[in-house]
N, C-alpha and C positions, 0 to 999 in steps of 0.2 A: 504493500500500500504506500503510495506517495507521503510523505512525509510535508504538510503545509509548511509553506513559507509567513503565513498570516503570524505578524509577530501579536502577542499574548500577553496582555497586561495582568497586572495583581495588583492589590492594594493594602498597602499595611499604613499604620498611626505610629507617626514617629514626631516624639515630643518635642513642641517648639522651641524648648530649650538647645537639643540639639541642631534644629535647623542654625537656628540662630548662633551657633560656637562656628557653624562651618564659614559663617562668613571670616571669619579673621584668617582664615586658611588663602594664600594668595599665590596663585599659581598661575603661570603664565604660558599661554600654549604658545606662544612664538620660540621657545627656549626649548629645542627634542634633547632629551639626553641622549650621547651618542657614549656608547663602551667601544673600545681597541679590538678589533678582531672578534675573535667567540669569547672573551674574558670576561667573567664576572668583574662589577665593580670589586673595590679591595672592602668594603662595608660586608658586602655580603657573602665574603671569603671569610670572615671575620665569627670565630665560634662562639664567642659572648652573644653577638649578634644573631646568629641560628636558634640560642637556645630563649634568648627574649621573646622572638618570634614563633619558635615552638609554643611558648607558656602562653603567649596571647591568641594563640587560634583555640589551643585547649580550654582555655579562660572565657572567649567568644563561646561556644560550642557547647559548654555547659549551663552558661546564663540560658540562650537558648532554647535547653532541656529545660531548665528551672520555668522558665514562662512559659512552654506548652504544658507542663502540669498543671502551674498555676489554672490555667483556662481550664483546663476541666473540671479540678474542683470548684470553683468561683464562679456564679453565675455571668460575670465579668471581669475581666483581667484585675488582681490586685492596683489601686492606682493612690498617690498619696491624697491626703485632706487637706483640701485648704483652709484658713481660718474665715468664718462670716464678714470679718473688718472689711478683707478686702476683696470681697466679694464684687462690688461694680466694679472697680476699676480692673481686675484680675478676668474679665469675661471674656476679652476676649485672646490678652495672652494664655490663657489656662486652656485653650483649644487645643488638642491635639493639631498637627498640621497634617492634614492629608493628603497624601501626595501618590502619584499613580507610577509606578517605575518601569520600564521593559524587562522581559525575562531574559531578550538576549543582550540586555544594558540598553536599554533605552532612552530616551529623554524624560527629566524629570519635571511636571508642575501640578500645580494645585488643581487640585478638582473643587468647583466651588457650581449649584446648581443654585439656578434660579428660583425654588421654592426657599431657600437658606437666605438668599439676599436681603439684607437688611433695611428699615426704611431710613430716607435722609431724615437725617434729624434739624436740618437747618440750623446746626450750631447751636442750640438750646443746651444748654447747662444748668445745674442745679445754682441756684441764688438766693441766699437766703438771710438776705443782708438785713439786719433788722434798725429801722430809723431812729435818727437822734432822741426824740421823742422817748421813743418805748426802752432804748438805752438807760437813759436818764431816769424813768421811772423804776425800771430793772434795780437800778443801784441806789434809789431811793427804798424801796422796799428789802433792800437786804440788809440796811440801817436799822430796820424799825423790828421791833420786837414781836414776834408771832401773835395775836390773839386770837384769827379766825380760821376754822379750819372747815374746808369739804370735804365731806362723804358721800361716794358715790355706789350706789348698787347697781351694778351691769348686766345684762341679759342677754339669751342667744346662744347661735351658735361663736366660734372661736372669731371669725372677721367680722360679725355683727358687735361684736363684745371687742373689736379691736377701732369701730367707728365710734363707738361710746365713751374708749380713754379717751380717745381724743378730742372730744368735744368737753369733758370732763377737766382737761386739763385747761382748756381755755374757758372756762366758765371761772374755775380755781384764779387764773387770770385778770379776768374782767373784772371781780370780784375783788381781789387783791390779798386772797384768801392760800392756806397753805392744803395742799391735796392729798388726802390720806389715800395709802394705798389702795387702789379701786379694790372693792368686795366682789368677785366673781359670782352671781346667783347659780344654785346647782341646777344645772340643765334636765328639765321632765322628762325628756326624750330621751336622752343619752344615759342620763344617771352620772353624770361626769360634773366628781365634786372637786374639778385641779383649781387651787388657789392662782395668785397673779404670779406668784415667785416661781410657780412648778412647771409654767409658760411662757415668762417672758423673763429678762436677764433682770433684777432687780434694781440690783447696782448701776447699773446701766441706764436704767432710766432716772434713777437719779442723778447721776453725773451731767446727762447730756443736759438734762432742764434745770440744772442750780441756777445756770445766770437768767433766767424766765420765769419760774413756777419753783418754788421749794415742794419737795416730796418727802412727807414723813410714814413710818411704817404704822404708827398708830398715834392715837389721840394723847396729848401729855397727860400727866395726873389730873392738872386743874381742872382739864375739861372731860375727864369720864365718867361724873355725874348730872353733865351740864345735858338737859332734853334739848336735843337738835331742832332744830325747823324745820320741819317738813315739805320740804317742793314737790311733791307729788302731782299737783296738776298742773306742770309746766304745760302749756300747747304746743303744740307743733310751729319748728320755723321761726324763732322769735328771737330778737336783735338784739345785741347786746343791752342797749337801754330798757329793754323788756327785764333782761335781769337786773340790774341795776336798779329799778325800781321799786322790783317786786321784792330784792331778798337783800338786798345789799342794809339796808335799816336794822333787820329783823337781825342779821348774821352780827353786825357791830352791836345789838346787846345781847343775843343768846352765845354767839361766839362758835356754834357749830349748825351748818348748816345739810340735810342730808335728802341727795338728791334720786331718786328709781328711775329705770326705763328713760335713758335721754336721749333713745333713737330718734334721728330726725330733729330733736326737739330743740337746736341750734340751729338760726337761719345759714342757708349755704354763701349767702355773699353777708362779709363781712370784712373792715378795713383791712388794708393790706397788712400790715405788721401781723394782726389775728390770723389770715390766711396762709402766713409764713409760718407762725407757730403751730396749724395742723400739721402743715408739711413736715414740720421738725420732729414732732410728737410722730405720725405715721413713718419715717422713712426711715430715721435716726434713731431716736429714742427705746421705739418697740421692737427690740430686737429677741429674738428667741431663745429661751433657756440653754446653757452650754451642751447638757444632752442631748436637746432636741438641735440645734444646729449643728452637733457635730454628725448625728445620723443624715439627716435630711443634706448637709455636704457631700457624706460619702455614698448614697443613693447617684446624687446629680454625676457623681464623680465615676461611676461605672455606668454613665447611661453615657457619659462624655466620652468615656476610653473607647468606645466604637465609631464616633464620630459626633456630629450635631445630631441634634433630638429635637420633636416637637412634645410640648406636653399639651391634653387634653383636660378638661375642667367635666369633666360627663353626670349632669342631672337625670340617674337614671332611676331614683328610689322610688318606690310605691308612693310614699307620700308625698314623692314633688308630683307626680299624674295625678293623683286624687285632688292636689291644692291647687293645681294650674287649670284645672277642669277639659285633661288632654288624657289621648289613650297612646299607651307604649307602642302597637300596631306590630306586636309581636303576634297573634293570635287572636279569635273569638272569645276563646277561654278567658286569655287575659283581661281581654279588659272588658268583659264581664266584670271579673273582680273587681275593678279599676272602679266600674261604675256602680256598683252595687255598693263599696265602701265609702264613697260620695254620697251615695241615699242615706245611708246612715248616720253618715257624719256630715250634715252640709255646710256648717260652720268654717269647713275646716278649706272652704271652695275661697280662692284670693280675692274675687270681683267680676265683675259681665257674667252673672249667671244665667243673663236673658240670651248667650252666646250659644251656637252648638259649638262639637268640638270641631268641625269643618271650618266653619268660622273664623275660629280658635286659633287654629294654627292658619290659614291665610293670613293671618293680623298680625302674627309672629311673635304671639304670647302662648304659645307652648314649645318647651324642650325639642331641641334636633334629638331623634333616635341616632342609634348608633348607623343604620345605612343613609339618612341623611349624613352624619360625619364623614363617612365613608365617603360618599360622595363628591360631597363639596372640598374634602383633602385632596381627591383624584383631579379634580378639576382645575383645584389651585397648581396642578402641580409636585405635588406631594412624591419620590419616588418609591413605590412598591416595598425595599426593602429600608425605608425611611424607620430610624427609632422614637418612638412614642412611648410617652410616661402617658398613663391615664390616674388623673385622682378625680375624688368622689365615694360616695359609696356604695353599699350592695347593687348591682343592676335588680330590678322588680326580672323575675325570669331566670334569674342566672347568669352562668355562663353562654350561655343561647342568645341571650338577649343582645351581645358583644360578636357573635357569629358574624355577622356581615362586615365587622371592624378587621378582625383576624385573618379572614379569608385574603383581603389586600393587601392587608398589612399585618403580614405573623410577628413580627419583632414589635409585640405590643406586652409591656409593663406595668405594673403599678408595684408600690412600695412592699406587697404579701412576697410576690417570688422575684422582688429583686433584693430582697433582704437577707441575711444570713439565715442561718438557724439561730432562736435565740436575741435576736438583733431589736425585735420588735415588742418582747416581754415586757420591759420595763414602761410601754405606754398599753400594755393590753387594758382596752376598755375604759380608755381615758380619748375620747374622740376628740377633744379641742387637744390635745398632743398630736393625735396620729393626723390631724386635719394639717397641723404647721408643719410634719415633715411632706405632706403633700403639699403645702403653699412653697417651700424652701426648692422642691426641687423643680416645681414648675417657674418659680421666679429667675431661674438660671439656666431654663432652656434654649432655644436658638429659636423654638417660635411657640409663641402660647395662642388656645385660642378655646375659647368658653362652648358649650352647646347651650348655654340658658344663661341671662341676666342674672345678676343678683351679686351680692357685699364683694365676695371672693374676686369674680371678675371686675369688678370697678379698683377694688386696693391693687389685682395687679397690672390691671392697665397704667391707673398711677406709678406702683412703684417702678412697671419695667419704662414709661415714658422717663421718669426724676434719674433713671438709670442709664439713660442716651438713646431712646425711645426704639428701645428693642422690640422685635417686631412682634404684633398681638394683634391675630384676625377677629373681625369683629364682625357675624355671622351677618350678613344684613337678610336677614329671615321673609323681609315682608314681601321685597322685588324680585327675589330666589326662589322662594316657594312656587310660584304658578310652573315656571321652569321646568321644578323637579316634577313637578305631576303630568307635563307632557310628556306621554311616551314618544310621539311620533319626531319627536326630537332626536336627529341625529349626535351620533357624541361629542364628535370635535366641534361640532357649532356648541351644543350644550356647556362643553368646556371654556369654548373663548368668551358665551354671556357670561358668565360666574365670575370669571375671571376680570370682565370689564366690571361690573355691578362691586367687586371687592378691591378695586385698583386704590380708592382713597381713604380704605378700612383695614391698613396695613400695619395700624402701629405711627404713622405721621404724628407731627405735633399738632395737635387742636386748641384752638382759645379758646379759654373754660367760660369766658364772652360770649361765646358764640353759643355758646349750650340753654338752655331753661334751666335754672333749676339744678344745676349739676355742682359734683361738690369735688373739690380743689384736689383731693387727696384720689381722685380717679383724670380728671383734666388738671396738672401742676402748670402748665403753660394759660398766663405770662407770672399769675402771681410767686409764683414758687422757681420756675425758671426762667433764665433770659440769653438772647442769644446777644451778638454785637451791635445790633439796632438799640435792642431794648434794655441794657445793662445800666447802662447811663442813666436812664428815667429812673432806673428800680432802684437805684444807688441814695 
């Protein structure tokens, strides 16, 4: 049989560390080394020399052995940890470099696919310059001697209860009040009784906020007898002078003031300085308990060691279909059940009950299933053997319900079998734990993109935009959906609509201006970032 000539690529990850050593290497092809006759140079007549060169092929050859073991025991190549500090700036050096090499010595360069491509960030940078003003206040208040203090009780899942410190610590703010460590309420759902320290780095949030907001672990002696004031019926959306009104009197003679449920209940536009200190509190401040970030690093860090990865946000649980008043569309059976636990529980339906579920999703208020994902991955360009983190939880269905995901894309993840043995014990059954190594390692992947609205996706459209506006598809459900339901739609047309319909839903900078309604800590751009236009103004 003819033996091809067709030369034969491979592809291996070789750390940009080493790419980057070979530059200092300087070799000059104009210069052939020419040897006398058949003579070896006198270097490699040289027996010292033989035997160096012996020890480093053996030395080669073993490492070698050692890493093809490694691979098979490890669901992915042992690879080291980075620290969370430097987690932005380290994103994109910490890349593997992947490079395509010939088998019979080929040319080397980067293989880089148009689904990976990042969006321009138009030079937007985090800015977070806070005015003379709020300076001057900051260092007037750390003269004065403490006497007011907030208490906060938080609710929710893990990112709902991470929108609530933050509005908590700017209320403590306005107030001019000192912020007792938020009180986590124990989750009905989950049964997850983790405190703020068992979640987030404690220490750390106090360091970053000393020159803004003092943070104390508890009430001093004088005041824990003192009956708090109760803001229980704060409203919705209300400005700072709302607070100031309402509690600022009451808190200067009771001296503790204690506040529940403050979802939402801060308006979204408020002066600039206040809009900087959400950003500061969300992207700084609330950083992740040392356990929990060093797992959720070394998850990202084996999903990296094969190359770039997209991570998925997948609403697939029973009770997001029962609350969104949508069916999984796995089956008759299913969502039977779907509907039937809706009759019973109607309460539990989010709004437009007068909706069907046809409706429903035309309007693009319910959940992508997994063969919508499926799809609109394919479309964007996604390639087949692309790595995906999927977080969220139980799919309603099973593993069946993820069928049409897998089929396209078999190198599909989540934190159960990318974990060790063992690895995941110490958060078993503490879901605002297992939820933040799912936010940790979707915030550090090469492209994030939600199937449903909601806290999760909005903090990390935020954090990945304040991070150099790493790229985050943002489903546009309502102009896509008719699409997906023509069948008579050929594919590569079908491909290039999605494709046009998703071209300004990339992850770009957006002016949180430009939005209704929208809150700083999901759009940072201008108040929280600036680029060279708009530096100057923010200054």
């Amino acid at each position: 049989m003819a033996r091809s000539k067709t030369k034969q690529l491979s592809y291996i990850a070789v750390p940009s560390q080493f790419i980057h050593s070979l530059h200092g290497l300087h070799l000059s092809p104009k210069k052939a080394v020419r040897f006398p006759g058949h003579r070896l140079p006198s270097l490699a007549r040289n027996p010292k020399f033989l035997l160096l060169l012996l020890f480093f092929l053996l030395a080669l050859l073993r490492t070698l052995r050692i890493g093809s073991e490694l691979h098979r025991l490890l669901p992915f190549p042992s690879v080291p940890c980075s620290h969370s500090s430097s987690t932005e700036s380290a994103w994109a050096a910490d890349k593997a470099a992947v490079v395509s090499v010939g088998v019979d010595g080929g040319d080397v360069g980067e293989v880089v696919g148009e689904f990976w491509r990042q969006p321009d960030g138009m030079g937007y940078s985090p800015c977070l310059n806070f005015s003379e003003e709020f300076r001057m206040e900051s260092e007037a208040a750390r003269r004065v001697r403490r006497r007011k203090y907030l208490l906060v009780v938080v609710s929710g899942g893990l990112n709902q209860q991470r929108n609530q410190i933050v509005d908590a610590v700017v209320i403590a703010r306005i107030l001019g009040a000192a912020l007792v460590v938020p009180v986590l309420q124990v989750n009905v759902i989950w049964g997850d009784e983790s405190e703020f320290s068992d979640i987030f780095d404690l220490e750390h949030f106090k360091r970053v906020l000393a020159d803004d907001v003092k943070v104390v672990s508890s009430l001093p002696s004088t005041h824990i007898r003192t009956r708090p004031v109760d803001g229980k019926q704060t409203p919705l959306n209300v400005p700072p002078s709302w607070i100031r009104n309402r509690y600022l009197k009451k808190l200067n003679r009771e001296g503790v003031l204690l506040l529940r449920g403050l979802d939402s209940r801060l308006s979204k536009d408020l002066p600039r300085d206040l809009q900087k200190l959400r950003c500061k509190v969300a992207f700084h401040a609330l950083r992740f308990a040392a356990p929990i970030q060093e797992l959720g690093n070394k998850l990202a860090m084996r999903m990296r060691s094969k190359g770039p990865y997209v991570a998925l946000h997948l609403r697939l649980e029973k009770d997001v279909w029962v609350r969104t008043g949508c069916l999984p569309g796995l089956s008759s059976e299913y969502d039977e059940i779907v509907q039937e636990e809706r009759k019973l529980r109607p309460k539990l339906l989010t709004g437009r009950s007068n909706m069907t579920y046809h409706e429903r999703k035309l309007a693009g208020f319910c959940p992508l299933n997994a063969l919508d994902v499926t799809r609109l991955l394919k479309a964007l360009g996604a390639p087949p053997d692309a790595m995906i983190y999927w977080a969220g939880g139980e799919p309603f269905g099973g593993p069946e319900a993820l069928l049409p995901l897998t089929r396209e894309f078999p190198h599909l993840y989540n934190k159960d079998n990318l974990s060790l043995p063992g690895e995941l014990e110490p958060f078993a059954k503490k879901a605002s734990l297992l939820a933040a190594i799912d936010y940790i390692v979707c915030e550090q992947s090469d492209v994030f993109m939600p199937s449903h609205g909601g806290n999760m996706g909005h903090l990390m459209q935020g954090h990945r935009a304040f991070a150099g506006h790493r790229k985050f598809i943002t489903p546009n459900k309502r102009q896509m959906l008719p699409y997906f339901l023509d069948a008579s739609l050929p594919e590569l047309e079908f491909h290039r609509i999605i494709k046009e319909l998703h071209r300004g839903s990339l992850g770009q900078p957006e002016w949180r201006s430009d939005k209704v309604d929208k809150d700083v800590t999901a759009f940072p751009v201008p108040e929280c970032m600036c680029n060279g236009t708009s530096r100057s103004s923010a200054l």
